[in-house]
C-alpha positions in Angstrom: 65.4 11.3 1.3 61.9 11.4 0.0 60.8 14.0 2.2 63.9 16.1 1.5 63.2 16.1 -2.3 59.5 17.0 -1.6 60.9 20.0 0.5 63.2 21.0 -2.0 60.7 20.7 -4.3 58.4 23.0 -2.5 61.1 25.5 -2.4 62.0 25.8 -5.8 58.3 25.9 -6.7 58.1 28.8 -4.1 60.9 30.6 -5.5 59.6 30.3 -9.5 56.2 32.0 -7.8 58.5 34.6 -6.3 60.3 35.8 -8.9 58.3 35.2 -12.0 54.5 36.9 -12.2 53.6 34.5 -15.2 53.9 31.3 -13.5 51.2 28.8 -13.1 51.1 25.8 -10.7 48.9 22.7 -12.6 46.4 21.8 -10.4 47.2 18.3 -10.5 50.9 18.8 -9.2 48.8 21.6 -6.2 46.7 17.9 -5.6 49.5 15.8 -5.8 51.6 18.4 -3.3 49.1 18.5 -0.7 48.8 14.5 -0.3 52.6 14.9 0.0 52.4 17.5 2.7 50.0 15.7 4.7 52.3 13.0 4.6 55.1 14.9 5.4 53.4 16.4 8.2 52.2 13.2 9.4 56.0 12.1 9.9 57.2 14.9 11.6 54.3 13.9 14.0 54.9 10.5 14.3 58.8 11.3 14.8 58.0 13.9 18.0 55.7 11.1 19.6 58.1 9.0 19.8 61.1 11.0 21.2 
């Protein structure tokens, strides 16, 4: 569950840059994103090692 609200997360933040030229990402949320990621990422590994 975690990991899907990160993903959505990411989407929606994707879709705001999209669709709206004004729109800013804090960089503390860009810093707080990529530890997520790497976490993220870091799952899907562990998960495909062990199947």
């Amino acid at each position: 569950m975690e990991y899907g609200r990160f993903y959505n997360n990411l989407q929606t933040l994707r879709e705001k840059s999209d669709y709206n030229c004004f729109y800013e990402v804090d960089e503390q949320d860009v810093i707080s994103g990529m530890e997520q990621a790497r976490k993220f990422i870091k799952a899907i590994e562990d998960c495909l090692v062990c199947h």
